[in-house]
Residue frames relative to the residue before (quaternion, step in Angstrom):
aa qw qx qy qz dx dy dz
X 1.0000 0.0000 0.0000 0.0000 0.00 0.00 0.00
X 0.3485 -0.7866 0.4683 0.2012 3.61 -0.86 0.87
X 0.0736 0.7985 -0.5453 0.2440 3.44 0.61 1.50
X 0.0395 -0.7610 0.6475 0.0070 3.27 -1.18 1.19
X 0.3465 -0.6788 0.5915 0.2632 3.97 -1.27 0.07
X 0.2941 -0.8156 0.4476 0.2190 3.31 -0.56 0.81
X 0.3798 -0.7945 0.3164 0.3528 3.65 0.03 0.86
X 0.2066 0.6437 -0.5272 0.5148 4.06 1.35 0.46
X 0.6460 0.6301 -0.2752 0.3316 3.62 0.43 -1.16
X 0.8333 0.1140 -0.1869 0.5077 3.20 1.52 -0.50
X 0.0843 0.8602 -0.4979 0.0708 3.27 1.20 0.72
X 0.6831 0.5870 -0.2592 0.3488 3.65 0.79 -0.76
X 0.4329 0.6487 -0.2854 0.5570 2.82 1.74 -1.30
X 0.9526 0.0545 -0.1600 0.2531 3.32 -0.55 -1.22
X 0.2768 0.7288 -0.5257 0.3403 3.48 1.87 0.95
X 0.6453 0.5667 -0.2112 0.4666 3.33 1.59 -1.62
X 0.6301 -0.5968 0.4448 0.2214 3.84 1.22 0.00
X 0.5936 0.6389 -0.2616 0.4136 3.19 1.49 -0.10
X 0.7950 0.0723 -0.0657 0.5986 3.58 1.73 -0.30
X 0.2849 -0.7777 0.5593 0.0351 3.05 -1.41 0.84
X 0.6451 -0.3660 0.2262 0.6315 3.94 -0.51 0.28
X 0.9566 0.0462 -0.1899 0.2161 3.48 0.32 -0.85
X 0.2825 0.6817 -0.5759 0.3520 2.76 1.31 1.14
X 0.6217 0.4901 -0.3253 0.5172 3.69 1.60 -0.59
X 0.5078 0.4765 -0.5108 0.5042 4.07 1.18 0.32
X 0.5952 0.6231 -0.3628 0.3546 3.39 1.06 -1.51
X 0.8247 0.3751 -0.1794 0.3834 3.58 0.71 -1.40
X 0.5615 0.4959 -0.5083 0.4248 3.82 1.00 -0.70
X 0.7103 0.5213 -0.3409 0.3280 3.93 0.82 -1.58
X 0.8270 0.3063 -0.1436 0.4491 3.54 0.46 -1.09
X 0.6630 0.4185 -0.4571 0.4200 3.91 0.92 -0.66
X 0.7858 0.4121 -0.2177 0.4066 3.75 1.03 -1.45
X 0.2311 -0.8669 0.3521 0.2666 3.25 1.34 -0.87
X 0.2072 0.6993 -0.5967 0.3346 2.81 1.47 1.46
X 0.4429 -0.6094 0.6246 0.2058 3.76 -2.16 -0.08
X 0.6850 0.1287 -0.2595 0.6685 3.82 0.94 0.31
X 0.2657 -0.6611 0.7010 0.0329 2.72 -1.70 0.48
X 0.4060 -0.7053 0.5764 0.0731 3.89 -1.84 0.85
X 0.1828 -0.8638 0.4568 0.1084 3.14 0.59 1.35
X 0.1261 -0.6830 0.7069 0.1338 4.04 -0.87 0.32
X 0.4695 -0.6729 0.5260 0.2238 3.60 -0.77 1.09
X 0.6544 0.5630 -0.4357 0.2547 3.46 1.04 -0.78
X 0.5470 0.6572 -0.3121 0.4141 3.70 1.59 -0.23
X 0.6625 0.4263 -0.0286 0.6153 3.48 1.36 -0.39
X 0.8814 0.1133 -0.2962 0.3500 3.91 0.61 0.48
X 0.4525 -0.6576 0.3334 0.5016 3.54 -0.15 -0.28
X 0.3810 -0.6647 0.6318 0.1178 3.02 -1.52 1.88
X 0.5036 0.4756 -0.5824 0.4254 3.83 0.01 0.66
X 0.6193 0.4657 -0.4149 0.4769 3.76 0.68 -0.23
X 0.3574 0.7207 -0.5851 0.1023 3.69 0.26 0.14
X 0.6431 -0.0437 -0.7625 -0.0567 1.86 -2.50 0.62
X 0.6830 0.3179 -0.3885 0.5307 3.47 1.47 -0.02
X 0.1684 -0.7829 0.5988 0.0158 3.45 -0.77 1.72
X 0.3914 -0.7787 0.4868 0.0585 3.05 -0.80 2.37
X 0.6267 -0.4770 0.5126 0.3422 3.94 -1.72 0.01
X 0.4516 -0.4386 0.7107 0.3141 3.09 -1.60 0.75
X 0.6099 -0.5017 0.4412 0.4262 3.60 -1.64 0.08
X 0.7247 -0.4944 0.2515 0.4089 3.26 -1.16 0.38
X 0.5944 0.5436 -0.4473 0.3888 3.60 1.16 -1.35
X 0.6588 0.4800 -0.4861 0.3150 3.69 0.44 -0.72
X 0.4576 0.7277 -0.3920 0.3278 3.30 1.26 -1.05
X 0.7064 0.5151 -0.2192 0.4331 3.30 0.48 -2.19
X 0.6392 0.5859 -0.3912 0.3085 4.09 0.77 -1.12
X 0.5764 0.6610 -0.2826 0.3885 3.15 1.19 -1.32
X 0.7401 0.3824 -0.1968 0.5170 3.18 0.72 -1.37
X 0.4893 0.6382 -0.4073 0.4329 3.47 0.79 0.03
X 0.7623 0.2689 -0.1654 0.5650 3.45 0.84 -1.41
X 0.5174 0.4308 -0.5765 0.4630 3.73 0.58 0.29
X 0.6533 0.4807 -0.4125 0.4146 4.03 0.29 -0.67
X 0.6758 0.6218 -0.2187 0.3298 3.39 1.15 -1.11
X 0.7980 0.3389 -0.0515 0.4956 2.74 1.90 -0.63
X 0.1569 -0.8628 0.3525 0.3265 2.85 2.57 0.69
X 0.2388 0.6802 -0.6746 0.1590 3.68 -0.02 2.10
X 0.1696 -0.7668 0.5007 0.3642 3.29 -0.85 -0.11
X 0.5404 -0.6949 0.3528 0.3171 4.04 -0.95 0.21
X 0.0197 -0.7463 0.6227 0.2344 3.76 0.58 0.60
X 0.8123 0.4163 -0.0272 0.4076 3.76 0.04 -0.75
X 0.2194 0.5726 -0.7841 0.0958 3.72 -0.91 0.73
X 0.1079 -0.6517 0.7506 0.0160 3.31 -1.83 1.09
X 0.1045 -0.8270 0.5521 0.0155 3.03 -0.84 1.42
X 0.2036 -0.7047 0.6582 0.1694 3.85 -0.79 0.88
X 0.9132 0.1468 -0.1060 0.3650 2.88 -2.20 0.34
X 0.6489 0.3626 -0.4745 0.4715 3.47 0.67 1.71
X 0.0291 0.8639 -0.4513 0.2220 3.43 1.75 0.98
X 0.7591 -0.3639 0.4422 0.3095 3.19 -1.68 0.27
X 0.9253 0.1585 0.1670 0.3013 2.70 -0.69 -1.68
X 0.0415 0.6458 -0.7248 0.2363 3.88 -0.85 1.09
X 0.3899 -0.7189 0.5516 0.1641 3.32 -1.43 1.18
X 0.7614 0.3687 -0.2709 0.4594 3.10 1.50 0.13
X 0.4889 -0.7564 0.2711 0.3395 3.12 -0.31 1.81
X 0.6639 0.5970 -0.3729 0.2524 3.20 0.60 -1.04
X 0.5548 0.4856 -0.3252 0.5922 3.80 1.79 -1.42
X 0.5430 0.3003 -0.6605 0.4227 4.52 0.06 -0.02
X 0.5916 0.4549 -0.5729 0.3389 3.89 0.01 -0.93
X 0.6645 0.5154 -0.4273 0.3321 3.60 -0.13 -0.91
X 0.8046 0.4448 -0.1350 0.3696 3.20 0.53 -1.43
X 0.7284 0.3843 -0.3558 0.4417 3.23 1.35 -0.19
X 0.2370 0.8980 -0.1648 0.3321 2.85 1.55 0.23
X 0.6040 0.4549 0.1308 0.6412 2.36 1.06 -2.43
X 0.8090 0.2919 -0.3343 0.3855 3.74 0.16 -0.62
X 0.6663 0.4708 -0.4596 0.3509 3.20 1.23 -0.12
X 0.0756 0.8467 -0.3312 0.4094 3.46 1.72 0.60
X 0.8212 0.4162 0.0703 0.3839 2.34 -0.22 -2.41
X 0.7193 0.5119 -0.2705 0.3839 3.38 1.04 -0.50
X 0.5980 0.2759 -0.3983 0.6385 3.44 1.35 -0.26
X 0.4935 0.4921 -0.6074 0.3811 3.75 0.13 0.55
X 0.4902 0.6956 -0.3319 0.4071 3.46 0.78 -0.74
X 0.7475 0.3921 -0.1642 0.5105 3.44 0.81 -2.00
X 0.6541 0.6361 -0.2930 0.2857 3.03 0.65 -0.53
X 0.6220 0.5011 -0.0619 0.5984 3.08 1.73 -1.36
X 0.1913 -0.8143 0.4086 0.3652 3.30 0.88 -0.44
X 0.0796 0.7207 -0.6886 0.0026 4.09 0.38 1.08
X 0.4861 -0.5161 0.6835 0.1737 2.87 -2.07 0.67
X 0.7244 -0.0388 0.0382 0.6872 3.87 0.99 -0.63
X 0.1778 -0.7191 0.6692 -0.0584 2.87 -1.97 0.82
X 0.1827 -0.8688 0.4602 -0.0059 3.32 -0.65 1.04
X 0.0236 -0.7751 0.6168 -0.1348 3.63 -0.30 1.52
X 0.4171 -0.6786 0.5605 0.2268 3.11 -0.98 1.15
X 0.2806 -0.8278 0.3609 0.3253 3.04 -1.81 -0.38
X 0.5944 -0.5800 0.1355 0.5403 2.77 1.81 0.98
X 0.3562 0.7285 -0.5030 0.2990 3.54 -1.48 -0.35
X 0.3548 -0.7309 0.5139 0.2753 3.88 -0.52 0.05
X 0.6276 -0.6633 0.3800 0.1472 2.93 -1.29 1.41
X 0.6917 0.3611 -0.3220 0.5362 3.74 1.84 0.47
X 0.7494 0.3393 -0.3750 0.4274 3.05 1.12 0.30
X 0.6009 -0.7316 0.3156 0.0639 3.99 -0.94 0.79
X 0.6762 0.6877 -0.1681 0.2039 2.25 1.30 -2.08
X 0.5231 -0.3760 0.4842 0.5920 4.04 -1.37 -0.22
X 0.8035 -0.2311 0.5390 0.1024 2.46 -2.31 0.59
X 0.2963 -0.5631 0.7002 0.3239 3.91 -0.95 0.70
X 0.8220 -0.2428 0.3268 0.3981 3.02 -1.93 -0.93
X 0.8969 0.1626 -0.1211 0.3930 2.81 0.91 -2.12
X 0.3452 0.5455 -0.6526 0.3969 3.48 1.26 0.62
X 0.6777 0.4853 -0.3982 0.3830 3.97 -0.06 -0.77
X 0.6560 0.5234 -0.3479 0.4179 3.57 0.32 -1.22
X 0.7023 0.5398 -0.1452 0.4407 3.70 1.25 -1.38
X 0.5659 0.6458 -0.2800 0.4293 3.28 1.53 -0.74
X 0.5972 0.6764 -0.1466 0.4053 2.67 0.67 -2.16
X 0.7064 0.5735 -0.2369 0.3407 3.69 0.47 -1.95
X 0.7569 0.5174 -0.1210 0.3805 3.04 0.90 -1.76
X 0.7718 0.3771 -0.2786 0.4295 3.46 0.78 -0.77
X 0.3130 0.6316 -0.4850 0.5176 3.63 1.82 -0.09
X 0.8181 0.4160 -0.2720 0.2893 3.35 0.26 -0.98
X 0.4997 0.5082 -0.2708 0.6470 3.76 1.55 -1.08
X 0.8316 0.3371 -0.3341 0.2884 3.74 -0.10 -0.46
X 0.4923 0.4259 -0.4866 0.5827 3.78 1.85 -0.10
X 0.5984 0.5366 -0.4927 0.3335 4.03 0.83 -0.14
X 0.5549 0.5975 -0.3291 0.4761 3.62 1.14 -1.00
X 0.5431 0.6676 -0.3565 0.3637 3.43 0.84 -1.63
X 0.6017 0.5918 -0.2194 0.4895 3.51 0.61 -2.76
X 0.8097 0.4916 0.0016 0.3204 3.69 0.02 -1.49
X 0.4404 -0.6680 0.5049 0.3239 3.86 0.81 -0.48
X 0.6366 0.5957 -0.3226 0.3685 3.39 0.57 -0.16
X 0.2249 -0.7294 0.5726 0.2991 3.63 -1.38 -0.23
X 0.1196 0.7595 -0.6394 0.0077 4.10 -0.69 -0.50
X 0.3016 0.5489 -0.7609 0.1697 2.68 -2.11 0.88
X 0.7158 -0.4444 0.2611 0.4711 3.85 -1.17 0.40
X 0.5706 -0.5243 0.6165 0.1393 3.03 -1.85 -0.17
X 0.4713 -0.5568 0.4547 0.5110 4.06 -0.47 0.58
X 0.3930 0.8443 -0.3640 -0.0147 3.61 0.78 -0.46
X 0.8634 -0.0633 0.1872 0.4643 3.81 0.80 -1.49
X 0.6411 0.1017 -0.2087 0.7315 3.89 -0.36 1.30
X 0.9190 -0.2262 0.0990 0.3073 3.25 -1.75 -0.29
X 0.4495 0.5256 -0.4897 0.5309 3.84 1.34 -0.33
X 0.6251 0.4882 -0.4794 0.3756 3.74 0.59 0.73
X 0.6419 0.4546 -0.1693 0.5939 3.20 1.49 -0.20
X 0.4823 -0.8241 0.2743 0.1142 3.24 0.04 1.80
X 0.8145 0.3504 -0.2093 0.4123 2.75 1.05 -1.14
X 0.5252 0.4430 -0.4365 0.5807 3.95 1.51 0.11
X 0.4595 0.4396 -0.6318 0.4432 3.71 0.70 0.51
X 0.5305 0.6460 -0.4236 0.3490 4.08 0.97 -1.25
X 0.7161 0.5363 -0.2312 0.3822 3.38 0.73 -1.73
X 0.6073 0.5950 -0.3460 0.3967 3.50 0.69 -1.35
X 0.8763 0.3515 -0.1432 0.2968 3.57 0.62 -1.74
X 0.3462 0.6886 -0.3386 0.5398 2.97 2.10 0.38
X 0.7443 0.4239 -0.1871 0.4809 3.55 0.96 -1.50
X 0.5157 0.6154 -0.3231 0.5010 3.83 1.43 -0.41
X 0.1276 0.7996 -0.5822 0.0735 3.43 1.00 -1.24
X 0.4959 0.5553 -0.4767 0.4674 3.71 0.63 1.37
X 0.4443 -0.6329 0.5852 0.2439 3.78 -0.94 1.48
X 0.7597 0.4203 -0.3739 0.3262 3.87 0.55 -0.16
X 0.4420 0.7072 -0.3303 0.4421 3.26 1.98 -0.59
X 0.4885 0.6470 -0.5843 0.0359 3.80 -1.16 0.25
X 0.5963 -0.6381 0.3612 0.3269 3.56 -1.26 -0.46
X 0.2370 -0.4888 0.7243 0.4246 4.07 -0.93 0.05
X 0.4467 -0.7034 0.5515 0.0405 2.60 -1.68 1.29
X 0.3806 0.7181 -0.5380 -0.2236 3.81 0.52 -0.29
X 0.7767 -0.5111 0.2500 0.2702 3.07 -1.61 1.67
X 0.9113 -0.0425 0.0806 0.4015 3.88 -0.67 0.41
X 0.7513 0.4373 -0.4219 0.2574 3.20 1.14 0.38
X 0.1691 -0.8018 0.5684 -0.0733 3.47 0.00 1.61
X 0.1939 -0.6547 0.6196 0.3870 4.00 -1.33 -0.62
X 0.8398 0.3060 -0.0867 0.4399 3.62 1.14 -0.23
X 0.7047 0.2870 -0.1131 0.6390 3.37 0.26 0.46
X 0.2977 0.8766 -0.3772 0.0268 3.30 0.75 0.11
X 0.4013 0.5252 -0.3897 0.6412 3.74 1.74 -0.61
X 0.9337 0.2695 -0.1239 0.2004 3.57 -0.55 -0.67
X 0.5861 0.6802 -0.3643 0.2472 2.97 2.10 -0.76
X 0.4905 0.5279 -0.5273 0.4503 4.49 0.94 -0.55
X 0.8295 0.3340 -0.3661 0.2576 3.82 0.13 -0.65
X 0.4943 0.6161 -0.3752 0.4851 3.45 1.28 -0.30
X 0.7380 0.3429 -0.2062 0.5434 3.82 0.93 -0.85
X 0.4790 0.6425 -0.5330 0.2713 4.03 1.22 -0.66
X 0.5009 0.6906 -0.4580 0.2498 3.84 0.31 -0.77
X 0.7430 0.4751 -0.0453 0.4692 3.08 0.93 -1.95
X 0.7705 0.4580 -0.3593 0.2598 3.56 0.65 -0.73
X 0.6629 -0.6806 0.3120 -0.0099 3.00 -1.91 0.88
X 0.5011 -0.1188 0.2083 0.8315 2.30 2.03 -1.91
X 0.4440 -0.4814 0.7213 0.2257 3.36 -2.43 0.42
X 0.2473 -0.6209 0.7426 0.0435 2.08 -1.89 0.14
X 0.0293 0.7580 -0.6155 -0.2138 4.28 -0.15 0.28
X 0.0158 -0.7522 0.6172 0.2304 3.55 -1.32 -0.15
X 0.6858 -0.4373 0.1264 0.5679 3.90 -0.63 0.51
X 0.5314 0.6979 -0.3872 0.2837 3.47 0.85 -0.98
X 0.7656 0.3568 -0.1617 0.5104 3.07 0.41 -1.87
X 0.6614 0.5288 -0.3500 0.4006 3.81 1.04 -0.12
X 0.5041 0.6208 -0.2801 0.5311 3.57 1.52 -0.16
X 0.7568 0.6060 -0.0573 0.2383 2.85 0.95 -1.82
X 0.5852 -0.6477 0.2480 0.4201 3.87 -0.56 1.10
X 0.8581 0.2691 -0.1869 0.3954 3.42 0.97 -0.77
X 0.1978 0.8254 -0.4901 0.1985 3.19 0.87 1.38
X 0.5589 0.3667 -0.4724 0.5744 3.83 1.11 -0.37
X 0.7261 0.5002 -0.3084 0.3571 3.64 0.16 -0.88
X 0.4998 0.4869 -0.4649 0.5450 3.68 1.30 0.36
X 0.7183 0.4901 -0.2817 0.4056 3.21 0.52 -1.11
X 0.5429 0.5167 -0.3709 0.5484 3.73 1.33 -0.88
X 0.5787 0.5183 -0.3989 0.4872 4.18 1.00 -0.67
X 0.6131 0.4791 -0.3832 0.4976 4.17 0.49 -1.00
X 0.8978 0.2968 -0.2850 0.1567 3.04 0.21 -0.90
X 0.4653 0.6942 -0.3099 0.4534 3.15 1.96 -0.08
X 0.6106 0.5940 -0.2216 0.4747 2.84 1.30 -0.29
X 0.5589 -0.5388 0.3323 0.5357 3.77 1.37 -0.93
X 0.3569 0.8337 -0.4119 0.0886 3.06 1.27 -0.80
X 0.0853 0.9205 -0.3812 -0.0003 3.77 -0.19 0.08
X 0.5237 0.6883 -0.2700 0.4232 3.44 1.99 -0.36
X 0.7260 -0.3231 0.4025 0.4546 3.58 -1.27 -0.48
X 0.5024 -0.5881 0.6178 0.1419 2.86 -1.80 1.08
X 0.0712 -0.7453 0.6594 0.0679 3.71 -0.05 0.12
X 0.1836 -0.6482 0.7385 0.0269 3.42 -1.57 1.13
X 0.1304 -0.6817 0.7160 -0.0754 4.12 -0.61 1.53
X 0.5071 0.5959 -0.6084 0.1323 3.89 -1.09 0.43
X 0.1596 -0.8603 0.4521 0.1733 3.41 -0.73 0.77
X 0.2094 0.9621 -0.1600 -0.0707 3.48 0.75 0.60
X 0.8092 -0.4877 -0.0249 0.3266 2.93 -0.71 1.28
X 0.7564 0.0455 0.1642 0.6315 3.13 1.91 -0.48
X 0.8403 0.1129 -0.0906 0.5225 3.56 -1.21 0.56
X 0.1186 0.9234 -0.3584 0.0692 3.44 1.04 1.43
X 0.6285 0.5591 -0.3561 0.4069 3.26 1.34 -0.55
X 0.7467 0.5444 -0.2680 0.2724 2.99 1.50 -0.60
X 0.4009 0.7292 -0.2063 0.5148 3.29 2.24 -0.74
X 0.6978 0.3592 -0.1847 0.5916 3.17 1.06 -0.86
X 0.3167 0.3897 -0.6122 0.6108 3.85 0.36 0.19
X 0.7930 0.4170 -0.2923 0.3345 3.00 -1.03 -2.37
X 0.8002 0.2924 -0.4135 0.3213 3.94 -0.34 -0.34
X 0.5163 0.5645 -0.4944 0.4127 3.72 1.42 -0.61
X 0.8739 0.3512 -0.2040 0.2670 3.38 0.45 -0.71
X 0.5327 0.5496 -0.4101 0.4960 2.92 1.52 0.73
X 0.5580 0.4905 -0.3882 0.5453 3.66 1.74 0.09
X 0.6441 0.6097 -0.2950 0.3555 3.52 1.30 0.19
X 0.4466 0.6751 -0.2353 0.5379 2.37 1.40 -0.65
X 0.6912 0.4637 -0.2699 0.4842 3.59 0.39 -1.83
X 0.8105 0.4971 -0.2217 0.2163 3.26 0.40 -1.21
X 0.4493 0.6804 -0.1721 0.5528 2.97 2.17 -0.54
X 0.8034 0.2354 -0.2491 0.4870 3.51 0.45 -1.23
X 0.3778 0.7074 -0.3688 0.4700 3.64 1.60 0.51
X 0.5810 0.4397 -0.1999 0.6551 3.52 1.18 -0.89
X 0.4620 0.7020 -0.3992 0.3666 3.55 0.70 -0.55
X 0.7782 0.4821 0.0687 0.3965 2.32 0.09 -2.36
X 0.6642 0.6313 -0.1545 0.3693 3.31 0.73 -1.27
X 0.7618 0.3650 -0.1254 0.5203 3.24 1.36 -1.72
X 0.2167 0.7889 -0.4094 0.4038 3.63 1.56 0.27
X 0.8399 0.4822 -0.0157 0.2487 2.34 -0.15 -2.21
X 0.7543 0.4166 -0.1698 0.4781 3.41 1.22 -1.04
X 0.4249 0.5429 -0.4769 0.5452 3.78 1.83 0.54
């Protein structure tokens, strides 16, 4: 099963000092015994620089990739904060694109298969896209996605903040991208609008999942997954939950509740085709 752990998953963990990028390689490879891994940038730059969140030097960069090879992982997933799109203030997009164009040779370096840049916006508001935030949007990821192209990789945002919360102006966007490298992390079901409909309207495009306990609790968790894949879907399940406590174990407890799903999905799946 193509299960990954998103490394957000242990933000607490390594607020409390208790982990470090590779103590989180150390623990997906050898505690879960998975072979890729969901990098979270937030392990790897310096969180005093917010909202634009700057690189360690490269040599650390290069270590990382060291201990993934060392550990013959591969990266389905880098999530990158605080190098978004979109800031009404021109000067804060320069920064930030800046910063993501950063982030992009980290990426190569590391070797991701997908990468995930928001497009910015505030985490209370939904609405479409003006003109020139879209027109500007649009521009930018034309550009990151002939880089991904150059590179092996894919990218685009995440359901995550501003209007990538609103399924359907995620539709519009990846229409207006019209790029095979462009698509979306999916996390599973969490939309503010559209919310019955919003994973299939965006499944075409996506890259990677995300699960989070909800949607793992939740009644329609084989019957998402039965939605990805009608769609083509074919990539990694990703498991995202920071919780509040007793992480290593939350994280056991949620891989194996996405196995489960994913199991009685095959189930279900192999039915169907008698």
């Amino acid at each position: 099963m193509n299960i990954s752990i998103g490394g957000y998953s242990f933000n607490n963990t390594y607020l409390d000092g208790k982990m470090d990028v590779f103590g989180y390689l150390e623990t997906v490879k050898y505690r879960y015994r998975l072979d890729s891994v969901d990098l979270w940038n937030g392990f790897f730059v310096d969180r005093e620089s917010k909202p634009v969140m700057k690189l360690a030097d490269r040599s650390y960069i290069r270590k990382i990739r060291e201990a993934l090879d060392e550990k013959g992982m591969r990266v389905a997933n880098i999530a990158i904060d605080g190098a978004h799109l979109w800031d009404a203030d021109a000067e804060m997009r320069r920064h930030l694109y800046n910063n993501a164009l950063e982030h992009l040779e980290a990426s190569v370096v590391l070797g991701a298969e997908t990468v995930r840049i928001d497009t910015g916006g505030s985490y209370s508001n939904w609405e479409a896209m003006g003109e020139e935030q879209f027109g500007y949007t649009v521009r930018i990821y034309r550009e990151f996605a002939a880089f991904a192209a150059d590179n092996g990789f894919r990218i685009g945002p995440e359901n995550h903040m501003g209007a990538s919360l609103n399924p359907r102006e995620m539709k519009r966007l990846a229409e207006a991208v019209d790029h095979p490298s462009f698509g979306f992390l999916v996390h599973l079901g969490r939309w503010k609008t559209d919310q019955e409909e919003g994973d299939r309207l965006v499944a075409p495009w996506a890259y990677h999942t995300h699960f989070d306990e909800k949607t793992a609790d939740g009644e329609k968790g084989i019957e998402t997954i039965q939605t990805m894949r009608a769609a083509g879907y074919r990539g990694y399940w990703g498991v995202e939950y920071n919780a509040p406590r007793n992480q290593y174990a939350e994280t056991e407890l949620l891989i194996a509740k996405v196995r489960r799903l994913l199991l009685e999905a095959d189930r279900l799946e192999a039915g169907d085709a008698q």
